[in-house]
C-alpha angles and dihedrals in degrees: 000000000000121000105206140173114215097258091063102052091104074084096060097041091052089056086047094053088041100054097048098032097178093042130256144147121338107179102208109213133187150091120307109279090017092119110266091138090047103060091046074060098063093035093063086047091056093043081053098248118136096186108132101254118215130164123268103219099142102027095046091216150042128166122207115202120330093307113027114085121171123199130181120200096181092098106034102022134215092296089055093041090057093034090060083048095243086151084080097055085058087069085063115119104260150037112327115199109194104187105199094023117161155202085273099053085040085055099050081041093066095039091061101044104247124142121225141181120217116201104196097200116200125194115249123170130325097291096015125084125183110230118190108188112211120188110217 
């Protein structure tokens, strides 16, 4: 578990980028307002894009670049998510953040053969987060 402030994410990101080299999915779990959509921030920063980065709750789904693509299941769910064929857009060249991903998408997941990387983010104090990388 890594205990970071927000100016040290480059850390995270680095371990991210590290652990799936040619891209792939990273589920972002944790509790509304804990910073799923931040550190997609800081990962598009890493990654060089300077695009401003905001959560796609109502829209599923935003792409950064050429390799940079942002879902958010909080509002349609995993059923939706599959229904509107999104599994397919996870087969796109590139790093894939799913913010409110589950135990059903980690299952599929597995079925399929795609390696993931869940990051579980807990509050800390006003400037730290708690992030726990799974590899999936």
């Amino acid at each position: 578990m890594m205990h970071l402030s927000l100016n040290e994410l480059p850390l995270l990101c680095e371990r991210m980028a590290r652990e799936l080299p040619q891209g792939g999915v990273i589920i972002l779990q944790g509790d509304l307002a804990s910073g799923k959509t931040t550190l997609t921030q800081a990962f598009a920063r890493y990654l060089g894009n300077d695009e401003a980065v905001t959560s796609p709750t109502f829209s599923l789904q935003q792409q950064y670049g050429r390799t940079l693509y942002h879902y958010d299941l909080y509002n349609y769910g995993f059923e939706k998510f599959l229904s509107l064929g999104m599994m397919e857009e996870l087969e796109q060249e590139g790093y894939h953040l799913i913010e409110w991903g589950d135990e059903a998408l980690m299952a599929l997941l597995q079925r399929c053969g795609m390696a993931y990387l869940r990051v579980t983010i807990t509050k800390g104090d006003d400037q730290s987060r708690y992030y726990e990388v799974t590899n999936g």
